[in-house]
N, C-alpha and C positions, 0 to 999 in steps of 0.2 A: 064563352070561356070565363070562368073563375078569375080571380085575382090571385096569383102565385104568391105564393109565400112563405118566407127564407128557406133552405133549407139547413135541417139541424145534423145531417152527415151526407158524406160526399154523394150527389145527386147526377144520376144522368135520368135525363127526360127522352120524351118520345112524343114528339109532335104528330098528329093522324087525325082520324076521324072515329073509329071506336079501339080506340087501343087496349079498353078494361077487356077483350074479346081475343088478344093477341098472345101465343103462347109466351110473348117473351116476356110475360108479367110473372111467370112460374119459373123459366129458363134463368133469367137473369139470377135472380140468388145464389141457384146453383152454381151458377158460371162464375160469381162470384169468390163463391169458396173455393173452388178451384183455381181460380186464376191469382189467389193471394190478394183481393180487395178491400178485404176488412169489412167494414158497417157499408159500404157503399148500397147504396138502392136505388131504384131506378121507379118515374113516375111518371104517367102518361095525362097527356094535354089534349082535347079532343077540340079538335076546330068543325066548322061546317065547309064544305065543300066551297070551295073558291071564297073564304071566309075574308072578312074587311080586314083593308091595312091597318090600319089600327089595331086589332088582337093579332097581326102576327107583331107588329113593330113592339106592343106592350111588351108581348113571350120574351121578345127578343134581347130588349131594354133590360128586363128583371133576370137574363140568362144572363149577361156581361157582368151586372152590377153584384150579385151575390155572390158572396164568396165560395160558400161551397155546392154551389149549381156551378158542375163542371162541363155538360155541355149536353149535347141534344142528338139523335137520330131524327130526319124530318124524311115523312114517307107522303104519299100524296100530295101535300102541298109546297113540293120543290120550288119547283118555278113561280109559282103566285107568292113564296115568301123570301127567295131570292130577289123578285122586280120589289116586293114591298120594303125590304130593310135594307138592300144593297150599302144605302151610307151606313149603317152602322158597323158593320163586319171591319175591323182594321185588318184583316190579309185575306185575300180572297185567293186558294187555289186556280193551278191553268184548266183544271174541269172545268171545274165553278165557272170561271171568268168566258172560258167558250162556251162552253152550253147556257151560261147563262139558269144555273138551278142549283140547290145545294141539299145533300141529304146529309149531312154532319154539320155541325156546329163546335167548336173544341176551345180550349183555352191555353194561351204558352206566352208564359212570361207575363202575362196580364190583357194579352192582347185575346179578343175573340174573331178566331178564323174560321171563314167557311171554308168545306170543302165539298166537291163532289166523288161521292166514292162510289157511285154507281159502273161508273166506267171498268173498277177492278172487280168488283162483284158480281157484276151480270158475265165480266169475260171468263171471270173462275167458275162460275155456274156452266156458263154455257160449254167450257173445257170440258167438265164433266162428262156430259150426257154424249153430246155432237158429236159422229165418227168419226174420225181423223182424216182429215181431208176432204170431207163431206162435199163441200159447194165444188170443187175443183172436179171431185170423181163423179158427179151426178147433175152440175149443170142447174142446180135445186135454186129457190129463189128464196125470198123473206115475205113475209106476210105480216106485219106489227099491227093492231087493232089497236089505238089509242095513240097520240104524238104527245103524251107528257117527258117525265123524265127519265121516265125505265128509258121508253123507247128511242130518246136522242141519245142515251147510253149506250144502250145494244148498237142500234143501227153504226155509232161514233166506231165502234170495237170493231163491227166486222166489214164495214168500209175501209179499214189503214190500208194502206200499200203495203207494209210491212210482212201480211196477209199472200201476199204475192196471189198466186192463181186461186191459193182457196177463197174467195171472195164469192157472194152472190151472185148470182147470174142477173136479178133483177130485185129491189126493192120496193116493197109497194107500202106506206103510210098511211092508214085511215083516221079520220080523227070526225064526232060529230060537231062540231064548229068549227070555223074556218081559220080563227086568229093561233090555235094551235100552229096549225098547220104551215102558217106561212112562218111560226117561228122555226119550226123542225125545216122547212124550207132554208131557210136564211143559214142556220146553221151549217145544213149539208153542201151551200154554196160555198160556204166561207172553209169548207174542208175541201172542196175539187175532189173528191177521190175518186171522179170517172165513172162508179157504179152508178147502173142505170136508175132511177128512183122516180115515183109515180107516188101524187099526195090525191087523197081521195075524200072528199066529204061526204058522210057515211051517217047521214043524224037518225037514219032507221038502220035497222039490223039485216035488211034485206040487200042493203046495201054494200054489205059485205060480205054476205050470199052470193053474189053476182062476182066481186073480187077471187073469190074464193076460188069460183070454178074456174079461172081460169090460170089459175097456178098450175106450173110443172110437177111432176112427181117428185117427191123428195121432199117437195118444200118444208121451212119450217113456217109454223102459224102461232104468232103471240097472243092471248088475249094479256095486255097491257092496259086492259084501260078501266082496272079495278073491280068492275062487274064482278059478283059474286062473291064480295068480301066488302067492298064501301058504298053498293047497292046492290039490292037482287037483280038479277039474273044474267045475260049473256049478251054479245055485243054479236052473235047469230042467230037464227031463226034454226028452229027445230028442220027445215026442209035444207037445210045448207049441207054440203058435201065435201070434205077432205078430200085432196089430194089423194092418190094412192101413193102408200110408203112415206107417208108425210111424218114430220115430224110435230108433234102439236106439243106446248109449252102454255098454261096457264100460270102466270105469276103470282096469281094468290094458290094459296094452299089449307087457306079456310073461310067459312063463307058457306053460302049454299051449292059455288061451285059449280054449275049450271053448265059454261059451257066444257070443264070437263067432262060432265056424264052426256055431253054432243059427239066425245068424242069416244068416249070410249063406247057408246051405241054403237063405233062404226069397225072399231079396234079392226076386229076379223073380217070384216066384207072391204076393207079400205087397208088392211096392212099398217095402223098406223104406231108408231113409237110417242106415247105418250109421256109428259114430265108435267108435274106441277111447281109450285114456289116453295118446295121447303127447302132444298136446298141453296135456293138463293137468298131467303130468308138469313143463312147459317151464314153465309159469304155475307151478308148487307149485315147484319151485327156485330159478327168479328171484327170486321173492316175498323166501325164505329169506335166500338168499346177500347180497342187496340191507339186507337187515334185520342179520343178522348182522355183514357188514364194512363198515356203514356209506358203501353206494356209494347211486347213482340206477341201475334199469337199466329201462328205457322197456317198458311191454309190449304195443306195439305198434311199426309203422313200422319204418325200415331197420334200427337198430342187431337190434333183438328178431329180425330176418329174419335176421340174420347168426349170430344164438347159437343160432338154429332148424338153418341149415344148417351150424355146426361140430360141432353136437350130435351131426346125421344123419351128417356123416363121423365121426368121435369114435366111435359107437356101435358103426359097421360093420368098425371094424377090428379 
């Protein structure tokens, strides 16, 4: 990573790993002028994969201290720049502080807060697409491919008691090392929430081939673990088998995308309901942008319909 340096009008950043590759380097303008932002612009900081303390603490350091770096979107490296800066953040969200991960960064009053806005974003996604009543009517289970911080998000969402009967039937966690694993562990102890849950180390793809088949119909299956957007390809093997009537949800939405076209090979012989990451894409920056410049922006109904479709022109040119 570069050396940051000031910015000369209001800045939101975007902490990742190829960000120049991300629509929201086109969206954002637009979202801008709509949203009444003025010059604000938005810059993206590319780290390497589980990158040293040090370049997130530096990011972090130069994010508080400038004046008009207003705050940050952090995607991939939640948790490894949550455990690296933890002392710098003066208010850490109750996300943040349980899950232990931060995908915002903001500023109020002088102070810089973390927050974790994953938890409202993955649940406003997941409202979307998932039937109503889905786990309760169908008995259906979770399949998460990866334990970062999508996935202690979702899993957090659809564990509540609050959930009453629609809850999973069974949760199953794969991660290919193990220290993930025991954190998404620790987590879902420290929540009790009674759903049954299975952590699986999975450092081949076959290894989730084998998970795979043994889910219930209905299920939903994440690939959360970046594949085919922060590296090529899939976290299954071409020989791997949905569910029938499964629900399959890939959380990128560009990339080479891999193990979407696994699933949609099977769309018609497996019945499966397909969703990629853009609209959680649209929920995971509203969230942000909203947080960050101090605006309202609805995530739902006409206005939300309107930043959906500047988005989709924005993106395509």
């Amino acid at each position: 990573m570069s050396p940051l340096e000031p910015a000369t009008a209001p800045t939101l950043y975007f902490f990742g790993v190829t960000t120049g590759k991300s629509s929201i380097m086109k969206v954002f303008p637009a979202w801008a002028k709509r949203l009444g932002l003025g010059d604000a612009v938005i810059k993206g900081v590319d780290f390497p994969l589980h990158a040293a303390a040090d370049a997130y603490r530096s990011a972090v350091a130069f994010l508080k201290t400038d004046p008009l770096s207003l705050g940050a979107l952090v995607t991939t490296h939640k948790i490894d720049l949550y455990q690296a800066c933890r002392d710098q953040f003066d208010e850490i969200d109750r996300h943040a502080l349980f899950m232990g991960e931060t995908s915002c960064l903001s500023k109020r009053d002088g102070r810089l807060v973390c927050h974790a806005k994953d938890p409202i974003s993955s649940g406003l996604a997941l409202d979307g697409f998932l039937p109503e009543r889905h786990f309760e009517r169908t008995g259906a289970e979770v399949f998460s491919m990866g334990a970062g911080g999508s996935t202690i998000a979702l899993t957090w969402r659809l564990m509540q008691r609050s959930r009453g009967a629609d809850r999973p039937a069974r949760i199953v966690v794969s991660n290919r090392s193990p220290a993930r694993l025991e954190e998404i562990r620790r987590i879902h102890a420290d929540l009790g929430s009674g759903v049954p849950t299975e952590y699986v180390l999975a450092p081949q793809p076959s290894d989730n081939d084998a998970v795979l088949a043994g889910l219930k119909p209905g299920s939903l299956v994440i690939n959360a673990t970046g594949l085919g957007k922060d590296a090529p390809g899939s976290p299954l093997t071409d020989a791997a088998t949905f569910p029938e009537r499964a629900i399959v949800w890939d959380l990128n939405y560009r990339g080479d995308l891999v193990f979407l076209d696994q699933a949609r090979a099977q769309r018609e012989t497996r019945d499966l309901r397909i969703e990629d990451g853009w609209t959680y894409f649209l929920h995971g920056w509203t969230q942000v942008i909203a947080e960050v410049f101090h605006i309202e922006i609805p995530a739902s109904g006409p206005d939300f319909q309107a930043l959906s479709e500047i988005a989709i022109r924005a993106a395509r040119e």
